[in-house]
N, C-alpha and C positions, 0 to 999 in steps of 0.2 A: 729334210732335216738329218743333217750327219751327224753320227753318234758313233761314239769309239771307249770303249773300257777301259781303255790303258791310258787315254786324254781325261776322264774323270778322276783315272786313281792321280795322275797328275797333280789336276786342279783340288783334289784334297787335302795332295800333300802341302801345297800353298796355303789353302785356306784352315789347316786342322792346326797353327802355330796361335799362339795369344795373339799377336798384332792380327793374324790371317782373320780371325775370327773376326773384329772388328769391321776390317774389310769385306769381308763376306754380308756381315750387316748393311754396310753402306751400298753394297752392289743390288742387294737382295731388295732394300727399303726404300734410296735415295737417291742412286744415278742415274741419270736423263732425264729427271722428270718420270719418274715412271710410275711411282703414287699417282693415281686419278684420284684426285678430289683432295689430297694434302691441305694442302686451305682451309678445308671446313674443319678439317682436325683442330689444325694452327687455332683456330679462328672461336671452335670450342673450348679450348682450353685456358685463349685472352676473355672472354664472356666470362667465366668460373674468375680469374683472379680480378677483373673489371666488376662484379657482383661483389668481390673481398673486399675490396678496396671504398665501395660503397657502404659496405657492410656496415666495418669498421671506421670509414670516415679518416681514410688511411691515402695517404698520398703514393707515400712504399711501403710493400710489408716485405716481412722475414717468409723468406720464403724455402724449402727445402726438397731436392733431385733426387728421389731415392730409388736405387738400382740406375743409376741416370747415362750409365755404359758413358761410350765416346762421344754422343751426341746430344745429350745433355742438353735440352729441350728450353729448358729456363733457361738457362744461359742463352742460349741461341736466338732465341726470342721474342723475352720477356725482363732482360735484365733492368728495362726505363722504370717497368713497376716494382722493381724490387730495391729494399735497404741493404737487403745480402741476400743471396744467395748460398746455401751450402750444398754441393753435390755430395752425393752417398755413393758407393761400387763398393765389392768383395775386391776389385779386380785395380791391381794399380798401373796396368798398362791403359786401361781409359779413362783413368783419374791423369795421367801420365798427361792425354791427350787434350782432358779440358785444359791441364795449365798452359798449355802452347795459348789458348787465346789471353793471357795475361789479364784476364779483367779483375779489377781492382774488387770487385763488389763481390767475387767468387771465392768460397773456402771450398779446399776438396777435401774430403776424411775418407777415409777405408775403414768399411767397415760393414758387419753382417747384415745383410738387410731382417734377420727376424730375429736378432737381440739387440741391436743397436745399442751396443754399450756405451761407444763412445759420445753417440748423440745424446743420450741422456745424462752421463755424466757434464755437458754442458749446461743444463740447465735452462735449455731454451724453449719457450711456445711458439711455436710455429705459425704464422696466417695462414700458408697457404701448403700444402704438402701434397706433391708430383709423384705418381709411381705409373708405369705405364710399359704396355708390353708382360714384364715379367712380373704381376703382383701374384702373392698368394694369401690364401684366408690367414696364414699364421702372422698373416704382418698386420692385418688391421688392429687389433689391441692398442700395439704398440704405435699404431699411428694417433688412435684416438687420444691418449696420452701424449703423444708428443702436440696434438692441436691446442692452438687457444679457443677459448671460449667465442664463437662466431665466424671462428677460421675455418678453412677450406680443404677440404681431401678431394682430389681429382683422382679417380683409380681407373685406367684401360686394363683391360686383359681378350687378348682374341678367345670368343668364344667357339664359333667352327669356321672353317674355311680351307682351302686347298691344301695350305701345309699340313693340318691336321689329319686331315681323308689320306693325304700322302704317307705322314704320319702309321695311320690305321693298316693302310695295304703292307706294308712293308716292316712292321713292327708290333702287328697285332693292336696297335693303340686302342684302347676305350675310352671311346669321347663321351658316355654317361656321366661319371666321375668330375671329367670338366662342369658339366653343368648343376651337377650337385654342389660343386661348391662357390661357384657362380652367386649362387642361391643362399648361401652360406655366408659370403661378403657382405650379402645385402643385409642380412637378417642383423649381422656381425654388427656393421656402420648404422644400424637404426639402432641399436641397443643405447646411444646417445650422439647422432646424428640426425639431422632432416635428410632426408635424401632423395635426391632425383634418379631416378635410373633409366637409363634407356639405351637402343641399339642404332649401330650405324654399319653398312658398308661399305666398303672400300675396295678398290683392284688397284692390280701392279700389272705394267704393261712393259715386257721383252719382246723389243723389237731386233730382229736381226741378230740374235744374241746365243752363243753356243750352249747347246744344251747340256753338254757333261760340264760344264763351267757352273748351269743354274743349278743341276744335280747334285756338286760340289759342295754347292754354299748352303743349298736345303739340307744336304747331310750333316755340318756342320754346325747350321743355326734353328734346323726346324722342325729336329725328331725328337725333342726331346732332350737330349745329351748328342755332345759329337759320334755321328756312326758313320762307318766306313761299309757302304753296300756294298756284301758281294755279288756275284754277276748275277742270278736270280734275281737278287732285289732291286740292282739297280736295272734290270730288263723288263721289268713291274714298272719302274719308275718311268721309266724311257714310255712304252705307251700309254703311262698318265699324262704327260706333258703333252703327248703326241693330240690325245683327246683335247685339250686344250688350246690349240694352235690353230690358227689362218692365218691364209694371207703370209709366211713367217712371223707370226709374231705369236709370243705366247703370253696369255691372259690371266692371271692368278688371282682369285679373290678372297675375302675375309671380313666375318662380320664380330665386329667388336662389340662388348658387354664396356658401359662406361657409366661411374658412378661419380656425381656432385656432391659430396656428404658437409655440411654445415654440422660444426660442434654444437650442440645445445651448450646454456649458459651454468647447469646446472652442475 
């Protein structure tokens, strides 16, 4: 496994731009097939709006992408079951992105995910509301709020897994905190939700694939904020991955916290 310092600081420079970041996402999460078991994600999250849709005795429902980056998950997959779709992002280069797929049933809005002003000043109740990856306890309020009565919140957030422990070597991270507030969403979305909770694993498989390139996109997408390791950190980083690897191929995994929350009617 060849590793070079000056090929990482490179590939960060690539990947630390607004569009890079995205890319970095899609190399990290998406290309080759490199999610094992992707499907069952896919396949969780059509069961939640297939449950809505029974719920309410709803052919389409209104449904809303919050934090939904470039890849934007409804849209992507679920657009048959939906009346509309609206995606939410801080970020207008991957609101930028959804509108390349021109679908008629898509609005994009920019806007904060834990005031959402503009969502509210719309006036809308939601069936079904997406937040996945990046959710935090400050947003459930306002999600509950934005639900109708029988509607659906689907929430991921990675609870530990590789990024994270890589996270911790290199950055001090304390993963306690994560899980306190884990715990925190749950309590949050019962306070007038039903809720299902439960845990899944997942791996990401880099085959044949440069390490200062995955080092890169980790720095960018998966410390927390964009960090630039200096040679220390990234020589820490270097025999974490190293541990991880056979065969060339390096194995990454991650166990996700996902909650199904039904609005009560009251």
């Amino acid at each position: 496994m060849k590793t070079d310092y000056s090929n990482y600081i490179d590939f960060y420079k690539h990947f630390s731009t607004s569009n890079g970041y995205y890319e970095a996402c899609d190399y990290l999460s998406f290309q080759n097939d490199r999610w094992q078991g992707m499907d069952k994600y896919i396949d969780l999250i059509g069961c939640a709006i297939s449950d809505t849709k029974k719920r309410l005795s709803e052919d389409k429902i209104l449904m809303a992408d919050i934090g939904c980056g470039a890849y934007s998950w409804l849209q992507r997959y679920f657009f048959k079951s939906a009346s509309k779709i609206i995606c939410i992002d801080s970020n207008k280069d991957a609101l930028n992105q959804i509108e390349l797929f021109k679908n008629p049933l898509v609005e994009t809005i920019q806007d904060n995910a834990f005031s959402l002003e503009k969502i509210f000043s719309l006036g809308h109740e939601f069936d079904f509301i997406y937040c996945g990856f990046n959710v935090y306890e400050g947003f459930v309020d306002n999600f509950l709020k934005l639900t109708a009565p029988g509607g659906c919140i689907f929430l991921m957030k990675p609870k530990i897994g590789d990024d994270l422990i890589l996270r911790s070597l290199v950055r001090n991270y304390d993963i306690l905190p994560r899980y306190k507030e884990i715990a925190k969403i749950t309590a949050d979305l019962e306070k007038n939700a039903e809720v299902k909770y439960r845990e899944e694993m997942f791996s990401w498989k880099f085959e044949n694939e440069s390490t200062n390139k995955l080092l890169a996109a980790m720095s960018v997408v998966c410390l927390g904020e964009q960090v630039f390791m200096r040679r220390e950190q990234y020589e820490i980083a270097v025999d974490f991955v190293k541990l991880r690897t056979s065969n060339n191929a390096v194995l990454m995994s991650q166990t996700f916290a996902l909650w199904q929350a039904v609005r009560k009617n009251n």
